[in-house]
PAGU-785366 format. One record per residue (C-alpha): x, y, z; residue number from 1; residue in one letter. Coordinates in nm, 3 decimals. Layout:
BEGIN
PT        c1        c2        c3    nr   rest
PT         X         Y         Z   NUM      a
...
This chain:
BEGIN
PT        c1        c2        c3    nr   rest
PT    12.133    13.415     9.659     1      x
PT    12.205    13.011     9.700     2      x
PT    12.193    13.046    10.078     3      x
PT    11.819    13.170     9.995     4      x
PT    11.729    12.938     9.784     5      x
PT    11.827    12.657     9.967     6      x
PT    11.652    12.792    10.295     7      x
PT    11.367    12.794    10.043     8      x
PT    11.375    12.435     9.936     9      x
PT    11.434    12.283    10.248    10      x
PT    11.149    12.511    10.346    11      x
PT    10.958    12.354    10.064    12      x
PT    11.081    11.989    10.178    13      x
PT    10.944    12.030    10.513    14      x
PT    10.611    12.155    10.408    15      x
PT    10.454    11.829    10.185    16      x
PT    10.681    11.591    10.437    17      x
PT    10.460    11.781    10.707    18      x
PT    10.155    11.745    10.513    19      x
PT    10.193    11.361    10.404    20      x
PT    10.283    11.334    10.781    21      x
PT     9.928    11.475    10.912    22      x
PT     9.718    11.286    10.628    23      x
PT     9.499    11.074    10.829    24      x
PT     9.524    10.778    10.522    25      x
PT     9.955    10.770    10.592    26      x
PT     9.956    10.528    10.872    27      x
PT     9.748    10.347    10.687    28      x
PT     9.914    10.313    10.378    29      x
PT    10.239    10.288    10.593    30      x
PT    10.098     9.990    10.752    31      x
PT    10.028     9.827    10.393    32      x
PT    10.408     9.888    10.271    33      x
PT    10.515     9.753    10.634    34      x
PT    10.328     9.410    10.578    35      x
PT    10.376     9.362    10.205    36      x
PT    10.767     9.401    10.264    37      x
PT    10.738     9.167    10.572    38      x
PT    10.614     8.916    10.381    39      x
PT    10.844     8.921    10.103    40      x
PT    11.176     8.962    10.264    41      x
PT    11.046     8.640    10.538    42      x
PT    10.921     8.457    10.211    43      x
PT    11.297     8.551    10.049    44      x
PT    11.502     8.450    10.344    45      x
PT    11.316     8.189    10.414    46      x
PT    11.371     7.989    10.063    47      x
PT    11.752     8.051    10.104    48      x
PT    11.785     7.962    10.489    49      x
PT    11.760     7.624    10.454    50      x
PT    11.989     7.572    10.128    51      x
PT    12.280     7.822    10.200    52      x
PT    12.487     7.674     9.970    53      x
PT    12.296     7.778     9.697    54      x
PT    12.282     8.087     9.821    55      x
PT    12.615     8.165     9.843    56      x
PT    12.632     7.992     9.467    57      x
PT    12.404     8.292     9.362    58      x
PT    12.643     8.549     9.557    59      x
PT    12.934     8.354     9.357    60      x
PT    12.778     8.448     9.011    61      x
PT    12.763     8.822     9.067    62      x
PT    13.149     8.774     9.041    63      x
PT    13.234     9.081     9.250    64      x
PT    13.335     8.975     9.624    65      x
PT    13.643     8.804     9.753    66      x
PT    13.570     8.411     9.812    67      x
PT    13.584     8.399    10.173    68      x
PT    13.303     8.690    10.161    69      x
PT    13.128     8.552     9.937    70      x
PT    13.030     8.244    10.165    71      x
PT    12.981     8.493    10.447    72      x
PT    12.730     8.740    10.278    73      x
PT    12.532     8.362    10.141    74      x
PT    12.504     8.254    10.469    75      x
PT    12.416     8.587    10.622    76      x
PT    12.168     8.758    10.362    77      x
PT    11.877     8.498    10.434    78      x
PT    11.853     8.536    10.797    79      x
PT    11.944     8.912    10.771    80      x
PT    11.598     8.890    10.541    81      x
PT    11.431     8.690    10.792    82      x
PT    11.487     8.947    11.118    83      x
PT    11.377     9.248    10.918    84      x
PT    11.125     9.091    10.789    85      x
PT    10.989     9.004    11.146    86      x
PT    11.075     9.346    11.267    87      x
PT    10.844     9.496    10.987    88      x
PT    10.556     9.230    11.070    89      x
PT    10.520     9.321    11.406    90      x
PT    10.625     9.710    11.373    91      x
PT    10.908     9.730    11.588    92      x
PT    11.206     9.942    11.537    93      x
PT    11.045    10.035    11.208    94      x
PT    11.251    10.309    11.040    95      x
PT    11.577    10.136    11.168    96      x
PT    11.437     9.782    10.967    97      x
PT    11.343    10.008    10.687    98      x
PT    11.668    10.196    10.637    99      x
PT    11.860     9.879    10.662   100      x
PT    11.607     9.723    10.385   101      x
PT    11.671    10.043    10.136   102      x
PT    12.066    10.008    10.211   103      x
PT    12.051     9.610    10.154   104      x
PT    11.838     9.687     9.802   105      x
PT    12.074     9.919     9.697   106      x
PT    12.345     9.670     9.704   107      x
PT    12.100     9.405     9.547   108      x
PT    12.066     9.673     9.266   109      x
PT    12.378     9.756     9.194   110      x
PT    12.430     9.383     9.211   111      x
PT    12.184     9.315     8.960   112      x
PT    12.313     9.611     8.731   113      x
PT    12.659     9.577     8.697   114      x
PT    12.548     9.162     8.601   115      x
PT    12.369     9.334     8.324   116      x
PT    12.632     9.591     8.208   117      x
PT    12.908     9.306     8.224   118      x
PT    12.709     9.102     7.981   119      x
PT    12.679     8.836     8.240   120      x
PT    12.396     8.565     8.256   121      x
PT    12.270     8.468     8.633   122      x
PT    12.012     8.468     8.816   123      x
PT    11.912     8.681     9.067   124      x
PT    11.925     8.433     9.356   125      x
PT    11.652     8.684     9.552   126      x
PT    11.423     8.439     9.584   127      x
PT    11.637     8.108     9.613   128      x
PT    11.787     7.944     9.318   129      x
PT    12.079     8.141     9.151   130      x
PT    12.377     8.103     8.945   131      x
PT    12.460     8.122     8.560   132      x
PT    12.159     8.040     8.358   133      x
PT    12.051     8.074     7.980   134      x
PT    12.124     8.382     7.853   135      x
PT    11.756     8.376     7.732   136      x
PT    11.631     8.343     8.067   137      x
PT    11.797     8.688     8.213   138      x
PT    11.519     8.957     8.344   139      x
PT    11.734     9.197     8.470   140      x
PT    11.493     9.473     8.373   141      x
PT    11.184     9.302     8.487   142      x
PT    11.434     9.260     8.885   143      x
PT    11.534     9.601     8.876   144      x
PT    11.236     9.748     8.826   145      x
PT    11.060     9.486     9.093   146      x
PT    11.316     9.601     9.376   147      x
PT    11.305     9.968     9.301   148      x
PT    10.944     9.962     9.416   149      x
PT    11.028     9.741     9.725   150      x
PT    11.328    10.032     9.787   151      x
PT    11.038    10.294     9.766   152      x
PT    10.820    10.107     9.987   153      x
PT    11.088    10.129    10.214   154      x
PT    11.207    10.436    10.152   155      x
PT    10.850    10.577    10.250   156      x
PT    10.891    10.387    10.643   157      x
PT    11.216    10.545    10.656   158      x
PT    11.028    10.883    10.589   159      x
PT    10.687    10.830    10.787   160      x
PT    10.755    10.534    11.005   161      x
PT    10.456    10.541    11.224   162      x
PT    10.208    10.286    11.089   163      x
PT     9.916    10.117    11.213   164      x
PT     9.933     9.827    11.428   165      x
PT    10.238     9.873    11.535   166      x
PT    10.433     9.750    11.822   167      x
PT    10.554    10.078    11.776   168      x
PT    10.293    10.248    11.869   169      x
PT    10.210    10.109    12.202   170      x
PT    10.219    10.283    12.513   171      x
PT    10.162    10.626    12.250   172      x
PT     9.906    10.833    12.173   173      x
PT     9.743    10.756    11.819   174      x
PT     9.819    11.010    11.514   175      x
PT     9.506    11.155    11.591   176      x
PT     9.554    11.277    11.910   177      x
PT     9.963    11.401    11.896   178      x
PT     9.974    11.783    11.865   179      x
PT    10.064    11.892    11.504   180      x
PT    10.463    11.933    11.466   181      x
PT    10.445    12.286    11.305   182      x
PT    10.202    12.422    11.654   183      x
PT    10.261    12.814    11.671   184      x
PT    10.315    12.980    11.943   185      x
PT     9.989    13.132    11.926   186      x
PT     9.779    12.855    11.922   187      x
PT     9.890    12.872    12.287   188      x
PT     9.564    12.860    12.530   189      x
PT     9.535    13.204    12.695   190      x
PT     9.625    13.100    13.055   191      x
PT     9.993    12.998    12.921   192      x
PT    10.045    13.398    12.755   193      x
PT    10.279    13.623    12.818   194      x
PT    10.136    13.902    13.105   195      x
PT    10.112    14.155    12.844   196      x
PT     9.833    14.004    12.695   197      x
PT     9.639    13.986    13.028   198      x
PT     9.321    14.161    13.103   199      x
PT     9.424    14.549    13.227   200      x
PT     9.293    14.472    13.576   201      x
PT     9.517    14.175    13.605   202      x
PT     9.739    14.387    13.599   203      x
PT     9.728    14.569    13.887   204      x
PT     9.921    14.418    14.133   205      x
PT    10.197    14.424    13.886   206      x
PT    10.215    14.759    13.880   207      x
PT    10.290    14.944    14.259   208      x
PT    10.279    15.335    14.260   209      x
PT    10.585    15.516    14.223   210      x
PT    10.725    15.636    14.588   211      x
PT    10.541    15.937    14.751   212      x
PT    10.223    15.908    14.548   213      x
PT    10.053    15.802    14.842   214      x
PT    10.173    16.124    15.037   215      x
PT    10.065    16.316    14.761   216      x
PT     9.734    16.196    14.755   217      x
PT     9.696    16.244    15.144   218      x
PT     9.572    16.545    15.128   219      x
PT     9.328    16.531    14.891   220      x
PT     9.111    16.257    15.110   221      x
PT     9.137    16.488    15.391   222      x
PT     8.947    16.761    15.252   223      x
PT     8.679    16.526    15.123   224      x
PT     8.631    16.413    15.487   225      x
């Protein structure tokens, strides 16, 4: 009975990935979530880049890494930001940028929620700055909820990665013209079926008369002549 139903929901799973997939208006909106993060995540490394000690001040305040990794992930995170960023702009290596993005925002969340549970007061650091601040200042709620779309923007190139304007895409046909994944057998064209859907007479030489017919029918043409 499970076995079923999970052969049904992954059944299920495939179908509305399959039919998101062959939506002409995906690329498109794939190619919308691939610039917007782009821009952010070069925008958000790009603050930090140039004044890594503050970023690794913000890492600091999250109070949950060793000290010597704590400078290393400061120093790292902005340019990390800055290559996926560029990856994303120009559409290269797409779902491999975008899976990298959602595993990077899932640390940022966690980051961000445990601050909150802990009763600490920081900021974020995402877009430069960081460190403890005002207590009345915190917007945990209003971050989390800001990179939980950003991890479902991603999350959707990780899913349907081909986007337009992509470098990509070059050197491949366009949506429009690939085959659809889910093409049947019998959407085959006729010259490529099997021979026992051929025409009868095309079938002729496929079929030689048994041995001794021909003697058999010897006589039968003599008496006619």
């Amino acid at each position: 009975m499970s076995t079923a139903g999970d052969a049904s929901a992954a059944t299920t799973s495939r179908s509305w990935v399959g039919r998101i997939a062959s939506w002409p208006g995906t690329p498109w909106v794939g190619l919308l979530f691939r610039l917007a993060l782009a821009g952010i995540f070069i925008y958000a490394g790009g603050v930090k880049v140039g004044h890594p000690d503050a970023s690794v001040r913000a890492v600091t305040a999250y109070q949950v890494l060793p000290t010597d990794l704590e400078r290393f992930v400061g120093y790292a995170v902005p340019g990390l930001e800055i290559a996926l960023g560029l990856l994303l702009l120009v559409g290269l290596l797409t779902r491999v940028a975008a899976g990298t993005l959602v595993a990077l925002l899932v640390v940022f969340l966690l980051g961000i929620a445990q601050a909150w549970a802990r009763g600490l007061s920081i900021d974020c650091g995402c877009f430069g700055g960081g460190g403890a601040i005002d207590p009345a200042k915190t917007r945990y709620l209003q971050e989390i909820l800001r990179d939980t779309g950003f991890l479902l923007m991603a999350a959707w190139l990780v899913v349907w990665p081909r986007t337009r304007l992509s470098l990509d895409g070059l050197g491949r046909a366009t949506d429009d013209d690939l085959p659809d994944d889910d093409l049947l057998d019998d959407d085959l064209p006729d010259d490529d079926l099997p021979d026992d859907d051929l025409p009868d007479d095309d079938l002729r030489t496929a079929a030689p008369a048994p041995a001794g017919q021909h003697d058999a029918d010897q006589p039968e043409r003599d008496a006619t002549a």
